[in-house]
Backbone as CSV, one residue per row, in Angstrom:
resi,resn,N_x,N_y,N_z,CA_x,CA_y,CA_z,C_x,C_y,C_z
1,UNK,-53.460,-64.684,-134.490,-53.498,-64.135,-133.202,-52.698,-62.845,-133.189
2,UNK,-53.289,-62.018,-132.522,-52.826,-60.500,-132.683,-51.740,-60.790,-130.693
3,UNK,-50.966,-59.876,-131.315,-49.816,-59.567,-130.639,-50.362,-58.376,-129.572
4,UNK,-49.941,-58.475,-128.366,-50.469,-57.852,-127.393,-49.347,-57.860,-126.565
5,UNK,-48.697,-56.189,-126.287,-47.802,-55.555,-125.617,-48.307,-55.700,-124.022
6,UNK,-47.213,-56.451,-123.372,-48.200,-56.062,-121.572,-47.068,-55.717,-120.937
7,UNK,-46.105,-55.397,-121.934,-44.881,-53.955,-120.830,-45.534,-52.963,-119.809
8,UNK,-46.141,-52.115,-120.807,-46.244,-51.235,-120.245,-47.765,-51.006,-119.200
9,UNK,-48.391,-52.234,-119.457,-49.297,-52.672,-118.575,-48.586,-52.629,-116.977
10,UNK,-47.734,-54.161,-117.526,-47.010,-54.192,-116.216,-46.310,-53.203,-115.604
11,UNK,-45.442,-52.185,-116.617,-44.920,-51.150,-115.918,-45.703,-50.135,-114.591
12,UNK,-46.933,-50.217,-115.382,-48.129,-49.260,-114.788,-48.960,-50.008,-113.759
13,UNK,-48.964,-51.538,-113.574,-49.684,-52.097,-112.296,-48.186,-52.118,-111.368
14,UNK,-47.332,-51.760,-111.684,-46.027,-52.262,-110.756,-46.019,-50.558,-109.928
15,UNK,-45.924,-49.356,-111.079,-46.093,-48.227,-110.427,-47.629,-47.941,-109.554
16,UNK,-48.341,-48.264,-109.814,-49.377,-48.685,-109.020,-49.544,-48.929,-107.321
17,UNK,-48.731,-50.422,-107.861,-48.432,-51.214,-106.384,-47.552,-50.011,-105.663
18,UNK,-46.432,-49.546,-106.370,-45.620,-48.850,-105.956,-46.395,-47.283,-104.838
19,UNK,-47.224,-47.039,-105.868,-48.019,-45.449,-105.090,-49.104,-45.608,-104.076
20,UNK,-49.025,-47.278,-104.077,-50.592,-47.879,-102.719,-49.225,-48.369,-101.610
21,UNK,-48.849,-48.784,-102.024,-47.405,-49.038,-100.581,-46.814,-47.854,-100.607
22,UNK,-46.348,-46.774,-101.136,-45.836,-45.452,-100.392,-46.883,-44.805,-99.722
23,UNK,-47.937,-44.976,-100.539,-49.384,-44.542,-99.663,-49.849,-45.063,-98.151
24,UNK,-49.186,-46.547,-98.498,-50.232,-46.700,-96.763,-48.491,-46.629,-96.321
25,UNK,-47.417,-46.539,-96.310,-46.087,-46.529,-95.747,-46.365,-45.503,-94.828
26,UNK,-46.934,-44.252,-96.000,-46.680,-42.624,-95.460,-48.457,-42.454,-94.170
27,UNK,-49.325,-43.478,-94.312,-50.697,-43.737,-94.172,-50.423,-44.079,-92.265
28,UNK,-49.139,-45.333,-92.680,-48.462,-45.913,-91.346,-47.930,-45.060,-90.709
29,UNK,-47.030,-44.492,-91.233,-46.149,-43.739,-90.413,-47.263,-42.286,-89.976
30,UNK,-47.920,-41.624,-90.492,-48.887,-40.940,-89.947,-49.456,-41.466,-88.870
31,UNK,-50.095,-42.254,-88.850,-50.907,-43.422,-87.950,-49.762,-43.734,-86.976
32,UNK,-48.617,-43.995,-87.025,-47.927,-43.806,-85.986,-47.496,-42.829,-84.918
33,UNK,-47.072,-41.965,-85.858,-46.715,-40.101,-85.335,-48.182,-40.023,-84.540
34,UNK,-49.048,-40.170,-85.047,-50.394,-39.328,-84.412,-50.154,-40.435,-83.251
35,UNK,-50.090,-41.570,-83.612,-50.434,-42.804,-82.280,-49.257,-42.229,-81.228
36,UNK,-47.999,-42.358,-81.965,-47.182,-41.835,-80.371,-47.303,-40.182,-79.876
37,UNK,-47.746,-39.143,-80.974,-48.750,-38.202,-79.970,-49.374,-38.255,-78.889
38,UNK,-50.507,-39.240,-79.527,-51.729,-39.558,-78.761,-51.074,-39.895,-77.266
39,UNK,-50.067,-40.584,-77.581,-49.650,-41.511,-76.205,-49.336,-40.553,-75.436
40,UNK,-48.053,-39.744,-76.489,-47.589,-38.629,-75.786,-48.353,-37.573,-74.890
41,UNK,-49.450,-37.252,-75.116,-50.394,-35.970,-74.472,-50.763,-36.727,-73.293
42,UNK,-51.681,-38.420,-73.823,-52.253,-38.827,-72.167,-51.439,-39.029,-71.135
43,UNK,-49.650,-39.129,-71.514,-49.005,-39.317,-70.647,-48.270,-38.159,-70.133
44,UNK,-48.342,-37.039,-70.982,-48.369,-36.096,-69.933,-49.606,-35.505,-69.452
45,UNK,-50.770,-35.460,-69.995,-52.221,-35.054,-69.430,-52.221,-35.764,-67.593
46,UNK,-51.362,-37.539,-68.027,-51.240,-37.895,-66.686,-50.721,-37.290,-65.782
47,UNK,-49.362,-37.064,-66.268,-48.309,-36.535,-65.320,-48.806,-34.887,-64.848
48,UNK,-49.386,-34.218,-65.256,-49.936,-32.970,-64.939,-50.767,-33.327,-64.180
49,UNK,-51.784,-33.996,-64.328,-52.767,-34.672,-62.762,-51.901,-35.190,-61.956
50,UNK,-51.066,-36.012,-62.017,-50.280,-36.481,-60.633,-49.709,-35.297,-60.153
51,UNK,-49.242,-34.517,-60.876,-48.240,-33.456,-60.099,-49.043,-32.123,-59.462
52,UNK,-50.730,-32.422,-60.149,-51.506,-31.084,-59.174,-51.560,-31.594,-57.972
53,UNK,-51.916,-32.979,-57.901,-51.993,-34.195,-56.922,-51.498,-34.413,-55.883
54,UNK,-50.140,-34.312,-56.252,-48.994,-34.117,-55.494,-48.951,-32.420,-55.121
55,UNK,-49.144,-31.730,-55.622,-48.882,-30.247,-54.964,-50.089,-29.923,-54.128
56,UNK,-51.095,-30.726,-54.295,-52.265,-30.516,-53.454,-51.751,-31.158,-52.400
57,UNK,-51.699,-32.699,-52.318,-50.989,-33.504,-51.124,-50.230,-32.583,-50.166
58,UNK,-49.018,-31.834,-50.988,-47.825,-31.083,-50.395,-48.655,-29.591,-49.709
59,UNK,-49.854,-29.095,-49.978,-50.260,-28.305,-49.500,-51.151,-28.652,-48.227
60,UNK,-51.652,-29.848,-48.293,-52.167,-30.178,-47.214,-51.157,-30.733,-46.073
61,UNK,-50.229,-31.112,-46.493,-49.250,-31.563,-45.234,-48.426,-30.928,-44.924
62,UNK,-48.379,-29.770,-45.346,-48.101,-28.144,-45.412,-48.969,-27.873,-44.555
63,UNK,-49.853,-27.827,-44.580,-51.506,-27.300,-43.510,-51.120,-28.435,-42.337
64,UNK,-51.208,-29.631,-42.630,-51.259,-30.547,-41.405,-49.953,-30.450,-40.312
65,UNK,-48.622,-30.081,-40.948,-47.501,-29.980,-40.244,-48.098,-28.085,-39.264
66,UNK,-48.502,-27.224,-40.171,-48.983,-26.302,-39.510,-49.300,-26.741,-38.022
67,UNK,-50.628,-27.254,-38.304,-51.192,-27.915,-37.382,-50.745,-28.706,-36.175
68,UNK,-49.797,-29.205,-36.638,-49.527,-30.138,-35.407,-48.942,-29.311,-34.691
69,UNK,-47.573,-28.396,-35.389,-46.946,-27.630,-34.844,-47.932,-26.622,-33.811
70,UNK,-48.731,-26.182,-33.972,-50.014,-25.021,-33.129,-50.398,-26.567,-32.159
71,UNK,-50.608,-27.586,-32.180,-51.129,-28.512,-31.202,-49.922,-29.055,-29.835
72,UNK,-49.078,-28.726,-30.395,-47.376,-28.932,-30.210,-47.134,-27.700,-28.760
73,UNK,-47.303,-26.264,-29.480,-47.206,-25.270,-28.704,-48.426,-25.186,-27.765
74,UNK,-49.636,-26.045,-28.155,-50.701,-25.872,-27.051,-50.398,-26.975,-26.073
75,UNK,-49.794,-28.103,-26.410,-49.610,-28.587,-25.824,-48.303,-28.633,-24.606
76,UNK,-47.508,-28.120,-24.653,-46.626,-27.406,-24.417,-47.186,-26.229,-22.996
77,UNK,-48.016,-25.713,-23.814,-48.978,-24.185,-22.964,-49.362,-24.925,-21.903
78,UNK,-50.258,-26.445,-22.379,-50.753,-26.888,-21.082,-50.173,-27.385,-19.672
79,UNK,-49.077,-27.713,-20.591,-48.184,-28.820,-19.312,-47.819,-27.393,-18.411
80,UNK,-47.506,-26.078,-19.106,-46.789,-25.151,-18.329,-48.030,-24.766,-17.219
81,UNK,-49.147,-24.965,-18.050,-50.813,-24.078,-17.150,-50.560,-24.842,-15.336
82,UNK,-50.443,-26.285,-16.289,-50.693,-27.218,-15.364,-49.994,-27.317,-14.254
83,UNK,-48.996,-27.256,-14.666,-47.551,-27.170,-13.808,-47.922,-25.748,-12.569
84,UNK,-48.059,-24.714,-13.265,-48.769,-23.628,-12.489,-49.889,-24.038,-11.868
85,UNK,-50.516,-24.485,-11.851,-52.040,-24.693,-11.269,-51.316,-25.626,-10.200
86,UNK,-50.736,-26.882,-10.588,-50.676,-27.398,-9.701,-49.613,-26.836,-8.461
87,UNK,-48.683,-25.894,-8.710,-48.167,-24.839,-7.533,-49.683,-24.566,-7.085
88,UNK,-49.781,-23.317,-7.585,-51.043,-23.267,-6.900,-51.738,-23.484,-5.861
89,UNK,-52.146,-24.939,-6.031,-52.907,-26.103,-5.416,-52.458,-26.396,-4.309
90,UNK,-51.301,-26.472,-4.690,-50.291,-26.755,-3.335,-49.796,-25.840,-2.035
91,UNK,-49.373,-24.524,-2.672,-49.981,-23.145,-1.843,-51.299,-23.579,-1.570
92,UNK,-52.393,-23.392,-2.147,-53.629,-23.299,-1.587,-54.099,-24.124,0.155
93,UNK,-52.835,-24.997,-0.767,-53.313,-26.674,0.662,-52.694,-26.250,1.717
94,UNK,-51.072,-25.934,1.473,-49.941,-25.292,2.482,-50.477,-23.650,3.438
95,UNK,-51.281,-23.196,2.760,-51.542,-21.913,3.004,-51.735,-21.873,4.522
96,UNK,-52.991,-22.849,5.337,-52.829,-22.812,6.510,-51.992,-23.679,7.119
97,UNK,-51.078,-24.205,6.731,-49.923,-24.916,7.770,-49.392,-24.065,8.414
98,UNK,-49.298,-23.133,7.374,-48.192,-22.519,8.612,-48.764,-21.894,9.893
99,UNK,-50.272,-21.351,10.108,-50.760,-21.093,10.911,-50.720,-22.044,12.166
100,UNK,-51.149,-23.102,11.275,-51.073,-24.637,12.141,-50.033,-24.120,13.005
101,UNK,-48.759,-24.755,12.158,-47.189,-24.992,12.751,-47.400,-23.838,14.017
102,UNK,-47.685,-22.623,13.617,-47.345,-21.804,14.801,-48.032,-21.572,16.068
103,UNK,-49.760,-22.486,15.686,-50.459,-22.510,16.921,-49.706,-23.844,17.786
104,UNK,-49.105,-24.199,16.999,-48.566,-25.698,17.669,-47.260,-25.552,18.486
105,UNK,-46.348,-24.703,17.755,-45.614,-24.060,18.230,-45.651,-23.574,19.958
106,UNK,-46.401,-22.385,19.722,-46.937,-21.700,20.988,-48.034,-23.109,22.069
107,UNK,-48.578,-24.284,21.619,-49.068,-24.799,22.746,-47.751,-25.827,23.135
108,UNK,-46.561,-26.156,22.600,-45.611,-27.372,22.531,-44.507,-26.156,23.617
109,UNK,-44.155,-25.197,23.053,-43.223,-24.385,24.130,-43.712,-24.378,25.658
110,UNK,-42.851,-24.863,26.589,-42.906,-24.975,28.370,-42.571,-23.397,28.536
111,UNK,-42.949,-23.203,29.568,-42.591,-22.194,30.337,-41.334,-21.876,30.448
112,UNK,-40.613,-20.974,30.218,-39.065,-20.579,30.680,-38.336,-21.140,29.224
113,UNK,-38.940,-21.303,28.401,-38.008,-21.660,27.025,-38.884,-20.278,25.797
114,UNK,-37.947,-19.896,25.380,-38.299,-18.550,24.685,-37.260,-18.872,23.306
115,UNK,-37.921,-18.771,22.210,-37.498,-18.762,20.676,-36.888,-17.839,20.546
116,UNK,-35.836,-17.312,19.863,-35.179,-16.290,19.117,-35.406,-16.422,18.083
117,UNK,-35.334,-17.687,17.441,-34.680,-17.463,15.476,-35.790,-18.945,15.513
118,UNK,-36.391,-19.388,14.572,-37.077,-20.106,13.262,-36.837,-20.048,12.221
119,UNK,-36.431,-21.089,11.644,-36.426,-21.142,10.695,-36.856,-22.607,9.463
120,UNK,-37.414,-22.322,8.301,-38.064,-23.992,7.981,-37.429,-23.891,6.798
121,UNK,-36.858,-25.348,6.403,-36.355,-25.222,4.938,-37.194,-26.721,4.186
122,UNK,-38.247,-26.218,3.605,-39.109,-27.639,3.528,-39.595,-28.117,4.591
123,UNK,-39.652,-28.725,4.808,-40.207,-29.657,6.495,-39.627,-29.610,7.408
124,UNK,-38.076,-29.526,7.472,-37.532,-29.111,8.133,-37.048,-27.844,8.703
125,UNK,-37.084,-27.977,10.362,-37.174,-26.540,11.284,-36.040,-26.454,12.168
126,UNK,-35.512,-25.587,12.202,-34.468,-25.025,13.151,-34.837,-24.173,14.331
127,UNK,-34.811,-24.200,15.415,-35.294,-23.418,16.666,-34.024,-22.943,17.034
128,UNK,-33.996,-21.967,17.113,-32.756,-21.478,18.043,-33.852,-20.858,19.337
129,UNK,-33.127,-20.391,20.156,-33.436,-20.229,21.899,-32.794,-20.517,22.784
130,UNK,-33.503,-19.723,24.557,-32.829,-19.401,25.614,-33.874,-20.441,26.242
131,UNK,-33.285,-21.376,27.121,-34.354,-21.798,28.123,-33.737,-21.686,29.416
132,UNK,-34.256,-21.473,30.500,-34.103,-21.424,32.105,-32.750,-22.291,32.853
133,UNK,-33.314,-23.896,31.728,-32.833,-25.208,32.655,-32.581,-26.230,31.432
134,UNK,-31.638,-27.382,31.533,-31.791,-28.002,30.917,-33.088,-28.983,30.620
135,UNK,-33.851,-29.222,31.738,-34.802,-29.833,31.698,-36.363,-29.563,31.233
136,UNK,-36.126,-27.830,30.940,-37.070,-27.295,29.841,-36.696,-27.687,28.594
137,UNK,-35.648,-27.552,27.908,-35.211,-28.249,26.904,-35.997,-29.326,26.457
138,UNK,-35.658,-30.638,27.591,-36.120,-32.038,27.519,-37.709,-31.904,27.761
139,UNK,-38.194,-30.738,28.308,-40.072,-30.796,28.125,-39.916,-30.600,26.651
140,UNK,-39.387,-29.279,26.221,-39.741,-29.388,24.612,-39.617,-30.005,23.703
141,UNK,-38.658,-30.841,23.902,-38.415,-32.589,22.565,-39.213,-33.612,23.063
142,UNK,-39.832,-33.807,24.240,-40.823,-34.240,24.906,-42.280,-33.918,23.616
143,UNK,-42.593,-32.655,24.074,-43.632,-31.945,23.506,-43.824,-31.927,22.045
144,UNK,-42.477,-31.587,21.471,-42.919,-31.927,20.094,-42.547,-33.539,19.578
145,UNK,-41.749,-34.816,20.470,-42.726,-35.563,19.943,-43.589,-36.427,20.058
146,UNK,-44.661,-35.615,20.762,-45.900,-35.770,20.663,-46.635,-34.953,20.048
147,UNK,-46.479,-34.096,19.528,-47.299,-33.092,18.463,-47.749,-33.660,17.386
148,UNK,-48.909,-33.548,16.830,-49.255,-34.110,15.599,-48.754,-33.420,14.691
149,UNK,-47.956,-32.469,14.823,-47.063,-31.648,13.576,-46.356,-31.463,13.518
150,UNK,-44.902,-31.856,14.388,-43.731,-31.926,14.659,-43.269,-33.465,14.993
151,UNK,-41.863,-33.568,14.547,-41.357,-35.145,14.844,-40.054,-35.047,14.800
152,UNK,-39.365,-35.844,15.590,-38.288,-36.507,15.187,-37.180,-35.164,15.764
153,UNK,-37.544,-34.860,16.861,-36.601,-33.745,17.927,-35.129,-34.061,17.855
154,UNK,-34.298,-33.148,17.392,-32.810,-33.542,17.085,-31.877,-32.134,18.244
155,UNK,-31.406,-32.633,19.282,-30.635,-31.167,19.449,-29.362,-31.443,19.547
156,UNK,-29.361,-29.813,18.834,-27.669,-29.897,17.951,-26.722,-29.473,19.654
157,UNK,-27.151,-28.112,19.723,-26.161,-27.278,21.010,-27.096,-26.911,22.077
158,UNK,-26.661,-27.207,23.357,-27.213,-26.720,24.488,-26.002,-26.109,25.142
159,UNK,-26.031,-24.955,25.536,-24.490,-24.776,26.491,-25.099,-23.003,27.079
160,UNK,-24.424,-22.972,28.480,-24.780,-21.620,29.042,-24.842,-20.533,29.219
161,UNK,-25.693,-19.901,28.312,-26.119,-18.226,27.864,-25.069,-17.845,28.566
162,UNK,-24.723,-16.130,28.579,-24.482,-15.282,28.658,-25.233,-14.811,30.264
163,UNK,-27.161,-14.908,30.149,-27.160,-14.693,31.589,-26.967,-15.785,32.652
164,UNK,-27.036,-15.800,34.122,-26.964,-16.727,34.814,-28.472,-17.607,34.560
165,UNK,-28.119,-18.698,34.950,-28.900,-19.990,34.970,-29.206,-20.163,33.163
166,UNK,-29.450,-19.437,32.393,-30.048,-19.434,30.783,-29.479,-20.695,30.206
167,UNK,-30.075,-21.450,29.642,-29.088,-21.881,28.790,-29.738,-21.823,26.686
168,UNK,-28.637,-21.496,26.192,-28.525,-21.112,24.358,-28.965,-22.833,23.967
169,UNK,-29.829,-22.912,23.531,-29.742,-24.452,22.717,-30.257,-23.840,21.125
170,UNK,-30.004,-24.968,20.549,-30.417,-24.981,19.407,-31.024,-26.523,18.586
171,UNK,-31.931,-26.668,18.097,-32.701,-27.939,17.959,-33.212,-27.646,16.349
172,UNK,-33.558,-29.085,15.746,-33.903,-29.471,15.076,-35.031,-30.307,14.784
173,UNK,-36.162,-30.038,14.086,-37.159,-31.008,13.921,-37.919,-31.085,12.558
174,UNK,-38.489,-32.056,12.554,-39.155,-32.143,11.143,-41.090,-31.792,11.400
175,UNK,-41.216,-31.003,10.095,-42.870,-30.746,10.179,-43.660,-32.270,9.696
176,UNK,-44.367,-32.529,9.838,-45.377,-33.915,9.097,-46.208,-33.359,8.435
177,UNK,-46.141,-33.741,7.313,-47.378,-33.794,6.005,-48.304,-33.367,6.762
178,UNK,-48.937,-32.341,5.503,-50.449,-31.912,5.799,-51.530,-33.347,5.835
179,UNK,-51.075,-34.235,4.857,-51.639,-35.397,4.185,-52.059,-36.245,5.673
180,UNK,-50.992,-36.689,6.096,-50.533,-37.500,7.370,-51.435,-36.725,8.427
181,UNK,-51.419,-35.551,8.576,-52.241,-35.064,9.863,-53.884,-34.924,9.676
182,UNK,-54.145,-34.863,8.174,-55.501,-35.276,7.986,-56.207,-36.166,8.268
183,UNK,-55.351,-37.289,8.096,-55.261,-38.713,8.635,-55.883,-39.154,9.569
184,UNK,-54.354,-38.789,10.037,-54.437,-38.616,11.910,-55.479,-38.463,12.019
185,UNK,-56.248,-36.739,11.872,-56.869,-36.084,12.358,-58.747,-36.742,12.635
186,UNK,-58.648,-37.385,11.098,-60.095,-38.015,10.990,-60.353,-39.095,11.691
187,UNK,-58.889,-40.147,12.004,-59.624,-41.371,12.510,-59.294,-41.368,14.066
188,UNK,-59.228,-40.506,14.529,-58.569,-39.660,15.955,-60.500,-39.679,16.235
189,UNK,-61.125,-38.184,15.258,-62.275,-37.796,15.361,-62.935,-38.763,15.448
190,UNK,-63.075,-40.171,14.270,-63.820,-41.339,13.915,-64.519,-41.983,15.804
191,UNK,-62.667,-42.248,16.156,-62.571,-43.268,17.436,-63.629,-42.288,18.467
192,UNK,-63.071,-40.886,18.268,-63.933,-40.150,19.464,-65.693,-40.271,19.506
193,UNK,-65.829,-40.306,18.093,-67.264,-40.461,18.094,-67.734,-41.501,18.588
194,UNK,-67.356,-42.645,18.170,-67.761,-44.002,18.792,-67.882,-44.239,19.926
């Protein structure tokens, strides 16, 4: 039997093994590097979409805060329109009272009682005046209250003018709602018709 060396066999399947395991080691670790690349890019490829995402979001609620703010100041505009209009309205309604008040005025004054001074602060009226007698006086708190536009006759001073018999009074009364004399006015008309 012949003699057969397997040193250097073995030396050479051992370097072998040796250059297929540094091979797939270096095979792995490639395959890794590229794998946590890979990871690396989709997870920022992600994060670059979330963050256009987000800057789009931030531009629209950028636009939407715009917005509200311009709905904010219109709204704002309106209450002021409104607020005006409804003055307005209210002049518009008031406009002939006062005509009223003063035709009422002139049919509620007696004879021998003469106005100097008027004055209205809201509904309320101040008469200053000269009357004859005391008992013109008492026709005119009489008169206005029964007026459908005057109420509630208050007198402050009565005492004796300057000329003979005159006497200076001064009185107080309240106007009644335009509202209230409409009222009045229709179911006054209603009863008459019937």
């Amino acid at each position: 039997m012949a003699k057969i060396n397997l040193l250097p066999w073995r030396q050479e399947s051992r370097k072998e093994q040796q250059r297929q395991f540094l091979t797939i080691l270096g095979l792995s670790v490639v395959l890794v590097i590229v794998g946590i690349l890979a990871v690396h890019l989709q997870y920022s490829r992600m994060i670059g979409v979330q963050e256009s995402r987000n800057a789009y979001l931030n531009r629209q609620i950028d636009k939407v805060k715009a917005q509200i703010k311009e709905i904010d100041e219109l709204a704002s505009k309106k209450e002021r329109l409104l607020a005006r209009m409804d003055i307005i309205q209210q002049l518009q309604r008031n406009r002939p009272e006062i005509v009223r008040l003063f035709d009422e005025l002139v049919r509620i004054l007696p004879e021998g009682v003469h106005l100097s001074s008027l004055q209205q602060k809201q509904r309320n009226l101040q008469m200053i005046g000269i009357a004859q007698s005391n008992a013109r006086v008492s026709a005119l708190m009489r008169n206005i209250d029964q007026s459908d536009w005057l109420a509630e006759p208050k007198l402050e001073i009565i005492e004796v003018g300057k000329k003979e018999g005159a006497r200076e009074f001064s009185l107080r009364a309240m106007q009644k709602s335009q509202d209230t004399n409409l009222v009045d006015s229709n179911t006054t008309g209603a009863k008459k018709k019937k």
